[in-house]
C-alpha positions in Angstrom: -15.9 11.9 28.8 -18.6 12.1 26.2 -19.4 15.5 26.6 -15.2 16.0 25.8 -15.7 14.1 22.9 -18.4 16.7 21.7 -16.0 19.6 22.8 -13.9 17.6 20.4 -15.7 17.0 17.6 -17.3 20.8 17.5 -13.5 22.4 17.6 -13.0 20.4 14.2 -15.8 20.4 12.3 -16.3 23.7 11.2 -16.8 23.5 7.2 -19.5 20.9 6.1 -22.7 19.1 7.9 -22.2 16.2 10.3 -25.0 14.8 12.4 -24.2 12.8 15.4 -27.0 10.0 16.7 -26.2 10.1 20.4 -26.6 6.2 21.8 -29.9 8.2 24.2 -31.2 9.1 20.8 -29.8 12.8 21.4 -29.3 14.3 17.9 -26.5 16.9 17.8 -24.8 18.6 14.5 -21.9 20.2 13.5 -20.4 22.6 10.7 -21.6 25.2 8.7 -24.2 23.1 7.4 -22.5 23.3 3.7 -22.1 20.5 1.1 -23.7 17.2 1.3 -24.4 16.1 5.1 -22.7 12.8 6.4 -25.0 11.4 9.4 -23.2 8.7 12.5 -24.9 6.8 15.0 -23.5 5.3 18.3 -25.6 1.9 19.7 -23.7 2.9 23.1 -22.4 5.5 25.8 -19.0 3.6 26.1 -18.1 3.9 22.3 -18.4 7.4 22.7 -15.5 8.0 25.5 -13.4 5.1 23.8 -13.2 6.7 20.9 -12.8 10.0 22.7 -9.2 9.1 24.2 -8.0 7.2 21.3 -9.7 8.1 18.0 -6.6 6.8 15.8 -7.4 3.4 16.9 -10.8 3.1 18.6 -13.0 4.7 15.8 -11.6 1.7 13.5 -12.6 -0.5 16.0 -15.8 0.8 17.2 -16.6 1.0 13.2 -15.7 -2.8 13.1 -17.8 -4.0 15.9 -21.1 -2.0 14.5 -20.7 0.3 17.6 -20.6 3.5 15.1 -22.8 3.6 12.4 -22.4 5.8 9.6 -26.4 6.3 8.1 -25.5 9.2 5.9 -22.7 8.8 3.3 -20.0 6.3 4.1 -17.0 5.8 6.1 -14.7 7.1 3.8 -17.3 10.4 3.7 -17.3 10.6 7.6 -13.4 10.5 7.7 -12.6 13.1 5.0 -14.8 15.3 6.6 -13.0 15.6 9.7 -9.8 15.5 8.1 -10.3 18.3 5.4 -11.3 20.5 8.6 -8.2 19.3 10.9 -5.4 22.2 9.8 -3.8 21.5 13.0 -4.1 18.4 14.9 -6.4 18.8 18.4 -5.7 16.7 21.5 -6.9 16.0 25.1 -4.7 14.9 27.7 -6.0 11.3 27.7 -5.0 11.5 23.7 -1.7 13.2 24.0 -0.8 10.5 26.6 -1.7 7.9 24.4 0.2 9.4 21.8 3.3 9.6 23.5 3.0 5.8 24.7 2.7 4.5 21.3 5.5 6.5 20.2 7.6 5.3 23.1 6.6 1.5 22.3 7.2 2.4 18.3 10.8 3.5 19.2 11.7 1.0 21.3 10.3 -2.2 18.8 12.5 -0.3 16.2 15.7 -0.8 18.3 14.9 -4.7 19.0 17.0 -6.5 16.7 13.9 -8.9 16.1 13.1 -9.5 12.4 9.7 -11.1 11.9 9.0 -10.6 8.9 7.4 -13.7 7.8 5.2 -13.4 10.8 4.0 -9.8 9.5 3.5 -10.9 5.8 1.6 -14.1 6.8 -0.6 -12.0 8.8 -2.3 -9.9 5.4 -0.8 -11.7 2.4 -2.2 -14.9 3.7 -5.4 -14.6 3.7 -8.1 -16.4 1.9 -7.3 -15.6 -1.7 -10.8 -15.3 -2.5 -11.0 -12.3 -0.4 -8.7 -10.5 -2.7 -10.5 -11.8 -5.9 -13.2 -9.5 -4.8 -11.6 -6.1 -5.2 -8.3 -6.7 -7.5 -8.0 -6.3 -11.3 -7.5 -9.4 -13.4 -3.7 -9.8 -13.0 -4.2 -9.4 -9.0 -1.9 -6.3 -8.9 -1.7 -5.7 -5.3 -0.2 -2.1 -5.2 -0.6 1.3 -6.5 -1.6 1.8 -10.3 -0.7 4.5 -12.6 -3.8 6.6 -14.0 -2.3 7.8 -16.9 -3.8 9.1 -19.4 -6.3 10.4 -16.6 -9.5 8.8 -16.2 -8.7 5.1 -17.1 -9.8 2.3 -15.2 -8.4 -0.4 -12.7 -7.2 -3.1 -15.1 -5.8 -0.1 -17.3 -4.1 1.7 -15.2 -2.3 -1.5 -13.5 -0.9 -2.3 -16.8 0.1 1.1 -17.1 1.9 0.9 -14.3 4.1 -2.9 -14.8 4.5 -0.8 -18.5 6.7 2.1 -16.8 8.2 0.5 -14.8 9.4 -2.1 -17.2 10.8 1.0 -19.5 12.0 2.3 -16.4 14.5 -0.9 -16.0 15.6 -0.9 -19.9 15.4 -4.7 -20.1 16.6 -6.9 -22.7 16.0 -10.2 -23.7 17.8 -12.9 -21.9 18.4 -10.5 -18.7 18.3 -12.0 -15.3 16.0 -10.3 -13.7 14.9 -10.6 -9.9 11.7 -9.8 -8.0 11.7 -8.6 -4.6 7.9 -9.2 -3.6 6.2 -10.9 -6.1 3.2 -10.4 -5.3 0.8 -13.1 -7.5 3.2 -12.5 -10.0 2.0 -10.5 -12.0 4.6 -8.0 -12.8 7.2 -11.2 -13.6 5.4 -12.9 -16.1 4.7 -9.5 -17.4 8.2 -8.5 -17.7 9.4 -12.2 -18.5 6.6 -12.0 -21.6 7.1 -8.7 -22.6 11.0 -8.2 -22.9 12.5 -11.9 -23.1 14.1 -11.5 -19.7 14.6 -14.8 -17.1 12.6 -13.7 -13.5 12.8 -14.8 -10.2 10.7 -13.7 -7.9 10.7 -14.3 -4.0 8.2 -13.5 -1.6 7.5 -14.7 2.2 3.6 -15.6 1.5 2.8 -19.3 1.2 -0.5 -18.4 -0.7 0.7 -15.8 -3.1 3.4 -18.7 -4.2 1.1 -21.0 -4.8 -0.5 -19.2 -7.0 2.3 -17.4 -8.3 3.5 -21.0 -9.5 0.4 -22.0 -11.0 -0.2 -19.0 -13.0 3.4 -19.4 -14.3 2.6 -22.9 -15.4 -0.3 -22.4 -17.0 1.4 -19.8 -19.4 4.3 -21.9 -20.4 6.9 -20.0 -18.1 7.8 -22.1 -15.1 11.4 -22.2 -16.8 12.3 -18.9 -17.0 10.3 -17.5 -14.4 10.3 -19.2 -10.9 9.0 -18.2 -8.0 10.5 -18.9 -4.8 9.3 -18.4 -0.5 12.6 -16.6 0.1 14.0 -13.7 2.5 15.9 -11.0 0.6 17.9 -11.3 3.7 19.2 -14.3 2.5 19.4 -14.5 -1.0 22.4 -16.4 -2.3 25.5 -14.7 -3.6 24.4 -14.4 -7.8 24.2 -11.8 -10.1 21.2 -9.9 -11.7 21.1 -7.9 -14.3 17.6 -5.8 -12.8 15.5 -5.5 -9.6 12.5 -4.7 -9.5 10.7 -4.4 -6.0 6.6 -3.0 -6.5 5.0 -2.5 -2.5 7.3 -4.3 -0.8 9.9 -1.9 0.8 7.1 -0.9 3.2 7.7 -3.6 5.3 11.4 -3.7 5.4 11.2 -1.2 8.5 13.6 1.6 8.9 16.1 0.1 11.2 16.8 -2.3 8.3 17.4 -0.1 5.1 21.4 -0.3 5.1 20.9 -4.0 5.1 18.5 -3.8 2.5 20.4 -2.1 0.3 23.8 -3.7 0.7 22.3 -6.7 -0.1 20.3 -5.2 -3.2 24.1 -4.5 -4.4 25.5 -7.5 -3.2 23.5 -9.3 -6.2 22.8 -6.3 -8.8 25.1 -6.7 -11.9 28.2 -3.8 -12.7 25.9 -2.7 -15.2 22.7 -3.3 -13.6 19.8 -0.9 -12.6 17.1 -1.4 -10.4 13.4 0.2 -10.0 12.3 0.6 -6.2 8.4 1.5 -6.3 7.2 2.1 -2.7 4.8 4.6 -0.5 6.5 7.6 0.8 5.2 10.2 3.1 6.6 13.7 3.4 8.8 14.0 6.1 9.4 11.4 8.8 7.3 9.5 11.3 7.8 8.8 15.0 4.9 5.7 14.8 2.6 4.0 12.5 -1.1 4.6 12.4 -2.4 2.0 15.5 -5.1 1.0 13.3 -3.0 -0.2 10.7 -0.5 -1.6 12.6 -2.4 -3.9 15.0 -5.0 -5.2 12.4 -3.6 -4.7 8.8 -0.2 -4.4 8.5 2.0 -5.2 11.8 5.7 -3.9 11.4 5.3 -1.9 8.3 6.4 1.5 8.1 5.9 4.4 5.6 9.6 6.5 4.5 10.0 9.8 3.7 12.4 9.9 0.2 15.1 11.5 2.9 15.1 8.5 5.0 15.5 6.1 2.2 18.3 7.3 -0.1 21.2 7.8 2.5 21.0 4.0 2.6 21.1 3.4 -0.9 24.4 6.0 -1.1 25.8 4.0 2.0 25.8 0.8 -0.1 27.8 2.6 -3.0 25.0 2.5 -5.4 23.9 5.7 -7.6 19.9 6.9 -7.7 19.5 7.5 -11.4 15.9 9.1 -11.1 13.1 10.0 -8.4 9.7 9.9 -10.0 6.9 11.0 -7.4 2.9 9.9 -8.5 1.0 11.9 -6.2 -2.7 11.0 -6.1 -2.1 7.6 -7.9 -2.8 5.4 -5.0 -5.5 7.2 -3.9 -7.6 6.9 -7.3 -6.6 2.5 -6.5 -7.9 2.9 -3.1 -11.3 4.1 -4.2 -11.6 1.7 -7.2 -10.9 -1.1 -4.5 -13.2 0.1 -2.2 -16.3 0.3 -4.6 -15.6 -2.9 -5.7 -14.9 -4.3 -2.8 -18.3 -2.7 -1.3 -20.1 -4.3 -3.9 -19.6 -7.5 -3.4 -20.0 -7.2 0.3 -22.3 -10.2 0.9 -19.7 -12.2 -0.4 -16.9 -10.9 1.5 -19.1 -11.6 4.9 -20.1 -15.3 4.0 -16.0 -15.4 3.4 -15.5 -14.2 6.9 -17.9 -12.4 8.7 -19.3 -8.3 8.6 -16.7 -7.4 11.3 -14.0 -8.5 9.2 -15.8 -6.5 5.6 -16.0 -3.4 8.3 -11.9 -3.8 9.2 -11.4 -4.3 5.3 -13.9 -1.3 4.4 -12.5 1.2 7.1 -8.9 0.3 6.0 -9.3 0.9 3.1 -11.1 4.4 3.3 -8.7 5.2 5.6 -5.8 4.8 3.0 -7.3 6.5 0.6 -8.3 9.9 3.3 -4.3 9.3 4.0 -3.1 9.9 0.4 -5.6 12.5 -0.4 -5.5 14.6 2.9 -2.4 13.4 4.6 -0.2 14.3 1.6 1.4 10.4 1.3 2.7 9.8 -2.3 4.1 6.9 -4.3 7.8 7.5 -5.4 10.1 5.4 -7.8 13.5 5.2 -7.1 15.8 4.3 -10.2 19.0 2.9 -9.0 22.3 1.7 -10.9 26.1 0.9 -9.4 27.7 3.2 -12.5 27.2 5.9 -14.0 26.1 4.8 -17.7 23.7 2.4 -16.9 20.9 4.5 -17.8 20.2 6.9 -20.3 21.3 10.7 -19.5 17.4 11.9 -20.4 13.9 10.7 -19.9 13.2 10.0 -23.7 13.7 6.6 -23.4 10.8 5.6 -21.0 8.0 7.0 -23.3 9.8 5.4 -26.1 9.9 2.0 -24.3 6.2 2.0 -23.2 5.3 3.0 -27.0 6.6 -0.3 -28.1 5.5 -2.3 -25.1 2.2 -1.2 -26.1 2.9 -2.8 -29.5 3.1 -6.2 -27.1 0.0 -5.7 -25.3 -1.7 -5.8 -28.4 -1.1 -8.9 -29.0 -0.5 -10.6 -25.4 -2.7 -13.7 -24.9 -5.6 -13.4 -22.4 -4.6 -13.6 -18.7 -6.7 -16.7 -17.5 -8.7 -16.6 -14.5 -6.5 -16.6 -11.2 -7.3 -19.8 -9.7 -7.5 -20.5 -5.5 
């Protein structure tokens, strides 16, 4: 099995310079030799065939348990050198088989009307929030940011990003505004400061509304901006004038998008609009990455822009605009991953180095996914009529301009208590 694995690894690797450590000591290397080398080690024979009949989840793993050692570069080095050689994917038998096991499982879980939801946000979301204190900007924005004007940094290009999308929902002050996924709530007392506008926000994580809440008090906003553990599911019968949902969609699951949406218009206004901002891939998937699923985000799953809007037409509500941000996410990734690499002795004394390895190969393999696997960030501006919104695009760069003017002269975000 581990000479297959070889096989493997040689039909794919024909551009760059890997080095493989053999457990025996055996050095063997791939490639052309070109570019800067990236050197692995294995500590043992049985990582090598594991990893041979399931690489999608057994190289995570074997990376977690210090079973595969990278000695050369880093993870997110390794990773990007296979993939910027794969043009088409390469299977054994044992993989294919896998393959079509997971997708059978996949399928079938998507057809069990099961909803667990608070289960799968609990799972990530509910972690120590110290751990996320180590890699997040100041205002704890846990989703893609918007490098523009290129070359920015993290706190930057987070505020860029609540900036659009505020423009993008034309508030105004004394709106009713709600929050699907508030996050740390961030992007609410943003909105709620910047415009005038009443928030609620709802989430299903008991740590991110505790510190939602406090963060809200400590500004002076707890009255027009709550924060409330909530299922969209079940949100009472009421009337907003704008929705905003940042990173949440992705766990709404494709089986449940008609009732997403019909609820979304059950409680938007006449004349409301609302700003969807979510990861899309290019066309649709049959399974989520095994990796991802079983130790970072259970029941999630990734849309292509085709699979989403025949739902939001279905629930009789107009898209307005599709914005697609490219390379956005993977320009966050990296900045989380440096800064959550440098501070590594203080994520293991928070858990232990298995964890920082899960943490450190998820998020490499996030950002390999957006810059080789072509996944994208899309914003989806949706109204119920027609003239809700503006018939051109002027309007969002006129917005930001004067929400600039506000940043100016925002107090300082204290320190995100936990």
């Amino acid at each position: 099995m581990a000479s297959g694995f070889y096989a493997l690894v040689e039909s794919i690797v024909r551009k760059g310079s890997l080095i493989v450590t053999r457990a025996s000591g055996e050095k063997l290397t791939f490639g052309d030799g070109s570019g800067t080398p990236v050197a692995v080690r294995f500590t043992d024979d049985d990582a090598e065939k594991l990893i041979a009949t399931d690489p999608t989840l057994k190289l995570g793993e074997m990376y977690m348990e210090g079973r595969f050692l990278v000695e050369e570069g880093n993870i997110y080095d390794f990773l990007s050198l296979v993939k910027s050689n794969t043009v088409n994917e390469v299977f054994s038998k044992a993989m294919a088989l896998k393959l079509l096991w997971r997708i059978g499982l996949s399928q079938l879980a998507s057809r069990v009307p099961i909803n667990r939801n608070r289960y799968n946000v609990s799972h990530h979301y509910d972690l120590s929030a110290k751990l996320f204190d180590l890699f997040l900007d100041e205002d704890w924005q846990y989703s893609c940011a918007y490098f523009n004007p290129p070359g920015i940094g993290l706190a930057e290009a987070q505020l860029a990003k609540k900036r659009h999308i505020a423009a993008k929902l034309l508030l105004e002050p004394g709106q009713r505004v709600l929050e699907i996924g508030s996050g740390w709530g961030g992007m609410g007392l943003y909105l709620a400061e910047s415009s005038g506008v009443d928030v609620t926000g709802i989430t299903l994580s008991d740590e991110q509304l505790k510190v939602s809440r406090d963060r809200a008090a400590k500004r002076g906003l707890s009255d027009r901006v709550r924060f409330e553990l909530q299922d969209y599911r079940y949100l009472p019968k009421n009337s907003y004038d704008r929705i905003v949902s940042v990173g949440m969609f992705e766990h709404v699951g494709r089986p449940h998008y008609d009732g997403f949406f019909r609820k979304v218009s059950d409680v938007l206004h006449q004349d409301g609009v609302m700003v969807l901002h979510a990861i899309g891939r290019p066309k649709p998937s049959f399974m989520n990455n095994p990796f991802i699923e079983k130790y970072i985000f259970p029941g999630g799953y990734i849309p292509a822009v085709g699979e989403v809007l025949p739902s939001i037409e279905k629930a009789g509500l107009l898209v307005k605009d599709v914005e697609i941000l490219p390379m956005h996410y993977a320009h966050t990734l990296r900045a989380w991953r440096e800064r959550f690499v440098a501070r590594k002795a203080e994520a293991v004394a928070l858990y232990d180095e298995r964890f920082f390895r899960m943490w450190e190969f998820y998020l490499a393999a996030s950002e390999m996914a957006f810059r080789w696997d072509e996944l994208f960030i899309f914003q989806i501006q949706i109204a119920r009529q027609q003239f809700a919104v503006p018939d051109n695009r002027n309007y969002i760069q006129e917005r930001e301009a004067k929400l600039k003017e506000f940043e100016a002269i925002r107090p300082p975000l204290e320190k995100v208590t936990f």
